[in-house]
C-alpha positions in Angstrom: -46.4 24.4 -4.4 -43.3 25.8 -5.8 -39.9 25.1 -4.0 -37.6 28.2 -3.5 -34.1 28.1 -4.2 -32.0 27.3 -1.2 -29.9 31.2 -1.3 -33.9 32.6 -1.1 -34.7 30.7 1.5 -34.9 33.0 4.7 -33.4 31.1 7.4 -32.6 32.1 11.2 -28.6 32.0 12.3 -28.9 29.0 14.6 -30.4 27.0 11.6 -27.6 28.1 9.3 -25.0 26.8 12.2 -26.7 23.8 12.5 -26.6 23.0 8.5 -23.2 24.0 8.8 -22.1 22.0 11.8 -23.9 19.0 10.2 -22.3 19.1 7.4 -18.6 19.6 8.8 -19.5 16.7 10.4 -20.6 14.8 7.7 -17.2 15.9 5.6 -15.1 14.2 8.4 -16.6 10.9 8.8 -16.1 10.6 5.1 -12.7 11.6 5.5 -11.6 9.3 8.0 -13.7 6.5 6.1 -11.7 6.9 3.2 -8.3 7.2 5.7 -9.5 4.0 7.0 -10.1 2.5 3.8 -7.0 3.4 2.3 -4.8 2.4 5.3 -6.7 -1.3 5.1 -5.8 -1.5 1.7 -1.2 -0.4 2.4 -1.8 -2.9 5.3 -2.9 -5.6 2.8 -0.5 -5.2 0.6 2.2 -5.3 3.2 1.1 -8.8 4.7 1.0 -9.9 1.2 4.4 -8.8 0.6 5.6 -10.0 4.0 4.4 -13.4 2.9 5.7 -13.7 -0.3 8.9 -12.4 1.2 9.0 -15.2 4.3 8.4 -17.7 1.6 10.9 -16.5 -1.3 13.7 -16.7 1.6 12.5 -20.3 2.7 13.1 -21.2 -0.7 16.2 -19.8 -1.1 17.5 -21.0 1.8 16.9 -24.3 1.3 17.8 -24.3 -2.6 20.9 -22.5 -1.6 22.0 -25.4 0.9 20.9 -27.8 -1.4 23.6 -25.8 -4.3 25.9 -25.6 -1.8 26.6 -29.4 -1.1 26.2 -30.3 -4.8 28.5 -27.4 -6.3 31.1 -28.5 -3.0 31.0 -32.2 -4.7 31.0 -31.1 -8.0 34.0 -28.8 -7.9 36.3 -31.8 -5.3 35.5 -34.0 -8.1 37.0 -31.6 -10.7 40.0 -31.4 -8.2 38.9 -28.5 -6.7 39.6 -27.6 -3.1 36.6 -27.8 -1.2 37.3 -24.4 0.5 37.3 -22.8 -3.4 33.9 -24.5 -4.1 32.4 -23.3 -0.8 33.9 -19.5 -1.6 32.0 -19.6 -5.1 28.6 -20.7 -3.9 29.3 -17.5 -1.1 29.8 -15.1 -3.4 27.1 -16.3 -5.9 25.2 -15.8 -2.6 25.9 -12.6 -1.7 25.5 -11.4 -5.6 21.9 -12.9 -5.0 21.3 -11.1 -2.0 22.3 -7.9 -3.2 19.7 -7.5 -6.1 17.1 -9.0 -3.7 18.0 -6.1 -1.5 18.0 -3.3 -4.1 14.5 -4.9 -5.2 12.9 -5.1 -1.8 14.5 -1.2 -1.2 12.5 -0.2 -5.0 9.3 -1.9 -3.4 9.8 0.0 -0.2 10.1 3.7 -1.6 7.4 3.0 -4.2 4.8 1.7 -1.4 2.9 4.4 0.5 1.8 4.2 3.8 0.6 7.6 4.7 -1.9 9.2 2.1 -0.6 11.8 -0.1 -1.8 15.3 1.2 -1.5 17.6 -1.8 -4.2 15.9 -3.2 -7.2 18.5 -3.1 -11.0 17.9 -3.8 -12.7 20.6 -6.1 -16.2 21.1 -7.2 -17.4 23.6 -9.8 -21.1 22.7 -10.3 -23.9 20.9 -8.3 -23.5 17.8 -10.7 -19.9 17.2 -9.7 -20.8 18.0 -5.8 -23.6 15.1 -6.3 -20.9 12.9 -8.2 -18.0 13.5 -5.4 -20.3 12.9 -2.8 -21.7 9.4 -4.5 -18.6 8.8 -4.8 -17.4 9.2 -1.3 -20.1 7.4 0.0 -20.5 4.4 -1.7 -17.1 3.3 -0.5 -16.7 -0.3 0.0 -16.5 -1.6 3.5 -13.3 -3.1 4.6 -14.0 -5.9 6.8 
């Protein structure tokens, strides 16, 4: 038996709707499977970063109070007022703070959250409509 192309296949207009309908459907579970997937994969990397961020600060909090007593000895054995050794460990401080700031604000604008939208999906030939579509659906599972 010989299989007829699908365009000379005569088919009723409910049938055509239903193929249709099907495979609108089809189209937007893999869409939102692959808005799931990548909206799994920002929120990793933001609990990552919100770790390493909670225990950089720990860190530096407690390195910083550590400096802080030792550069206040240091500097009232030198003769130093202890008020002048307490204003440079601030300001080293705040200089610190600063480019931890402007680094967090870098991370920030260069993370995306929301999927880009001018991104646009086209297909020329029945091998790259086979390929998309393997593509799309051997997405791994978050979970």
């Amino acid at each position: 038996m010989k299989a007829t192309p699908y365009f000379e296949q005569k088919k009723d207009i409910p049938e055509l709707l239903g193929g249709i309908g099907a495979d609108v459907q089809k189209l937007v579970r893999q869409e939102l499977d692959l808005a799931k997937l990548s909206l799994q994969e920002d929120w990793i990397k933001a609990k990552n970063a919100a770790a390493l961020s909670v225990g950089a600060y720990t860190a530096y909090v407690f390195a910083g109070g550590l400096a802080l007593v030792a550069m206040a000895f240091i500097l009232r054995e030198m003769g130093f007022a202890l008020w002048g050794a307490f204003t440079l460990l601030a300001l080293a401080s705040a200089g610190v703070g600063v480019c931890t700031s402007l680094l967090a604000r870098r991370w920030w604008e260069s993370t995306r959250f929301i999927p880009k939208l001018e991104q646009k999906l086209t297909v020329k030939t029945p091998e790259e409509a086979a390929k998309a579509e393997a593509k799309v659906v051997d997405l791994p599972r978050g979970g």
